[in-house]
C-alpha positions as a Markdown table, in Angstrom:
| # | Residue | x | y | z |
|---|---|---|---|---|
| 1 | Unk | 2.6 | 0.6 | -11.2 |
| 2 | Unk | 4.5 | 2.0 | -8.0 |
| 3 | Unk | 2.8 | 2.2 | -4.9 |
| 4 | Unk | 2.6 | 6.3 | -5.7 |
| 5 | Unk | 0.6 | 5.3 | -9.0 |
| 6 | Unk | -1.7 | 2.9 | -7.3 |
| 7 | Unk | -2.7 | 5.4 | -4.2 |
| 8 | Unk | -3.3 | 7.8 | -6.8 |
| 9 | Unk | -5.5 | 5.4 | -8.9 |
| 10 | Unk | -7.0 | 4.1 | -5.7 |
| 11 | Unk | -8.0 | 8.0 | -4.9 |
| 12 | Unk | -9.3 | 8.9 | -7.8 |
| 13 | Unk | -11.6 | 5.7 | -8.3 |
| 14 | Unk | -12.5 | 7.0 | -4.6 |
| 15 | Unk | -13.7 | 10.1 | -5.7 |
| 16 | Unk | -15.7 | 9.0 | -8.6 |
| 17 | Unk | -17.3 | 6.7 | -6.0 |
| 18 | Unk | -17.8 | 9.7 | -3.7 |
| 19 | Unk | -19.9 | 11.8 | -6.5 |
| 20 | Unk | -22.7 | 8.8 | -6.6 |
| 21 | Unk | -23.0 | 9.6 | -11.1 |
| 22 | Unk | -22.2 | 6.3 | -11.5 |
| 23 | Unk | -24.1 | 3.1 | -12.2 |
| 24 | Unk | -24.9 | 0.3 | -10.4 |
| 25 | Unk | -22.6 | -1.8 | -12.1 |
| 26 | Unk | -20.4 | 0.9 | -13.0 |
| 27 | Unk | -20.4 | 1.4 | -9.4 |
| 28 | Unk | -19.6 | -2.5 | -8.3 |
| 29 | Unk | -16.5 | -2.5 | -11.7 |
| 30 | Unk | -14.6 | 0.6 | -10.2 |
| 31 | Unk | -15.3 | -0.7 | -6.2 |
| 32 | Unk | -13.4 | -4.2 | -7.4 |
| 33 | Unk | -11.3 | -2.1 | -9.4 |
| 34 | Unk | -10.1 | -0.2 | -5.8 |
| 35 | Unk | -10.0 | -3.4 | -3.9 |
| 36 | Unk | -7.8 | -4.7 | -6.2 |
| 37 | Unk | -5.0 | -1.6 | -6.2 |
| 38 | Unk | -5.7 | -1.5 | -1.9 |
| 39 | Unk | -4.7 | -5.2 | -1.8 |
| 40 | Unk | -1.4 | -4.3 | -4.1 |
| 41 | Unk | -0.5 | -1.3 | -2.0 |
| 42 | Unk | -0.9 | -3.7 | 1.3 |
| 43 | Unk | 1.3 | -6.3 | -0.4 |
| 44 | Unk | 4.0 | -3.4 | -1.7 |
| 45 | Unk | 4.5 | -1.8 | 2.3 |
| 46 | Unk | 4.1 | -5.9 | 3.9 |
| 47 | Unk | 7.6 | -6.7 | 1.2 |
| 48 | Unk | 9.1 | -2.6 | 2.5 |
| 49 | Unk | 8.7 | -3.8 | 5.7 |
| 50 | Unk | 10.3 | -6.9 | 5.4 |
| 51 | Unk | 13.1 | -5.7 | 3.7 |
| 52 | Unk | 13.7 | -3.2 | 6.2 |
| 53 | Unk | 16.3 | -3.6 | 8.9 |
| 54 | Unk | 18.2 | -1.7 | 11.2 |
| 55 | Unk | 21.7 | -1.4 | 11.3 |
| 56 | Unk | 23.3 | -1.5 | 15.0 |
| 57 | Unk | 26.8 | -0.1 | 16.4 |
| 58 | Unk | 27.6 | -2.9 | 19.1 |
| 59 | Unk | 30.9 | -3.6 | 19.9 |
| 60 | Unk | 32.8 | -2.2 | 16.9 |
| 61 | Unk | 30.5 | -4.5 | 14.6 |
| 62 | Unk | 28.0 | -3.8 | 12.6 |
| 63 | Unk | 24.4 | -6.3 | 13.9 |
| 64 | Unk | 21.5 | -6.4 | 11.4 |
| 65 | Unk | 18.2 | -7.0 | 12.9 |
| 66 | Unk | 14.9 | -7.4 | 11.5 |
| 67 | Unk | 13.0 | -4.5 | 11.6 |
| 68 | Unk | 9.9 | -4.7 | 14.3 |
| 69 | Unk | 7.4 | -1.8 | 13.8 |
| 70 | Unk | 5.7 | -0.3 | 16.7 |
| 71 | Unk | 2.2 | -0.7 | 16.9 |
């Protein structure tokens, strides 16, 4: 699954969560189920961040630098 597939996974176990017409254990299956696709979507954006970089003008070359987000 992409990272589109898994939000949308995560969202809809998320809402069957939210109506409260689930079991106990059913309950506790789709809450490991979620942490288990938010855990993959964290992993998918930590490797888009490292791959990104920023290309800089300097001089007439072309400098790649690792990408630091803002926080």
């Amino acid at each position: 699954m992409n990272f589109e597939e898994t939000m949308e996974k995560l969202e809809q176990i998320a809402n069957k969560l939210e109506k409260g017409d689930l079991s106990l254990e059913e309950s506790l299956s789709e809450f490991e189920e979620g942490m288990k696709l938010s855990k993959k979507c964290n992993e998918i954006i930590e490797n888009a961040e490292k791959k990104i970089t920023v290309l800089l003008q300097k001089d007439g070359e072309i400098k790649e630098e690792n990408f630091i987000p803002e926080e």
